[in-house]
C-alpha positions in Angstrom: 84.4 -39.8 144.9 83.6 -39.2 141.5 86.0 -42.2 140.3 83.9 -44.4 143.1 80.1 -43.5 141.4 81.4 -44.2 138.3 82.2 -47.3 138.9 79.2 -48.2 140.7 77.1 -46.6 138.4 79.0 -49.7 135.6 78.3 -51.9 138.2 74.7 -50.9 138.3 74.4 -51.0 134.5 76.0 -54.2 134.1 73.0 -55.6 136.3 70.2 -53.9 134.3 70.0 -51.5 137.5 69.6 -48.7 135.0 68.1 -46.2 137.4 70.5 -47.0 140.1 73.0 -46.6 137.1 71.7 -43.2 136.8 71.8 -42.0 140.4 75.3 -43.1 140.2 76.3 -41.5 136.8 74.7 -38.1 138.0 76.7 -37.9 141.4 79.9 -38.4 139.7 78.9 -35.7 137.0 78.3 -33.4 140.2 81.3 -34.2 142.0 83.1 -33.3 138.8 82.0 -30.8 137.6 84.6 -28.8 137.5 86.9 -32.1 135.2 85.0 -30.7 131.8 87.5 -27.9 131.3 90.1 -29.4 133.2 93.6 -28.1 131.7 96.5 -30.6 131.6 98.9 -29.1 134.8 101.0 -31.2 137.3 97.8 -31.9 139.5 96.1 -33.6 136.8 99.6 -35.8 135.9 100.3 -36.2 139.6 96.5 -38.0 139.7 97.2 -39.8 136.2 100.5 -41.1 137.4 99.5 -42.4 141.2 96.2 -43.4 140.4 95.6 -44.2 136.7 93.1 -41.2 137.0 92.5 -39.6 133.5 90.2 -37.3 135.1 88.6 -35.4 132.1 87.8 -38.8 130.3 86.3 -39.9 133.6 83.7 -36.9 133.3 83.0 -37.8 129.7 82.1 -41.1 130.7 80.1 -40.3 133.7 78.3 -37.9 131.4 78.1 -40.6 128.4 76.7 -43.3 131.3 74.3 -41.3 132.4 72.9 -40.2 129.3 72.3 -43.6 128.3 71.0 -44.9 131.8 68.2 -42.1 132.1 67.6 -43.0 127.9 67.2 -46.6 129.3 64.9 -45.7 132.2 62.3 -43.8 129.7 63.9 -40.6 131.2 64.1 -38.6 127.7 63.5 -35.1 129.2 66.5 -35.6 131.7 68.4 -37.3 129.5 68.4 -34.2 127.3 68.9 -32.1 130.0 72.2 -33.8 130.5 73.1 -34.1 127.2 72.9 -30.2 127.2 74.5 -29.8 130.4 77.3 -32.0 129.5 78.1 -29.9 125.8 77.6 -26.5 127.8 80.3 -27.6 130.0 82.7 -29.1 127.5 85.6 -27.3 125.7 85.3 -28.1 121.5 87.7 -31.1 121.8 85.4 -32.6 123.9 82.0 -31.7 122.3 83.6 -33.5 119.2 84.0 -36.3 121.0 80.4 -36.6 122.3 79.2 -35.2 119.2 80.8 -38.7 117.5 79.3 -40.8 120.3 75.7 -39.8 119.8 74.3 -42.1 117.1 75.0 -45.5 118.0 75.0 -45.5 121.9 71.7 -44.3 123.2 70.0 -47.3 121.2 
């Protein structure tokens, strides 16, 4: 399900739909939830290998996405909320990573 949002919620950006973006974004964030700390075990390579699944990196976009759709939407209050959520959540690898995106993607 989450793979599914996250593609709609491109879909919905790619068409200016930046609120539907968002809707989209934060369902796949809720569905998975639980992909931030997500160890590497056979589960996760069993998904990779069927699938093409990289199921953490899906979460970092979903959270990345819908940052910048509730930025896009005026949504500043939320959007920090989800930023926070997003580096609560995240091990240190990963708040490097959206630590590095910050700058040049919101604008």
């Amino acid at each position: 399900q989450a793979y599914m949002q996250v593609q709609l919620g491109n879909i919905a950006m790619d068409s200016d739909l930046h609120k539907e973006a968002a809707d989209h974004f934060s369902a796949a964030v809720k569905a998975g939830a639980s992909f931030a700390t997500l160890n590497i075990h056979s589960t996760h390579i069993e998904f990779a290998l069927l699938f093409g699944w990289d199921l953490k990196s899906l979460w970092q976009i979903a959270n990345q996405q819908r940052c910048h759709a509730l930025l896009r939407i005026g949504q500043f209050g939320t959007a920090f909320e989800a930023y926070r959520f997003m580096m609560d959540k995240s091990d240190d690898p990963t708040k490097a990573i959206f630590l590095d995106w910050i700058p040049g993607k919101f604008w």
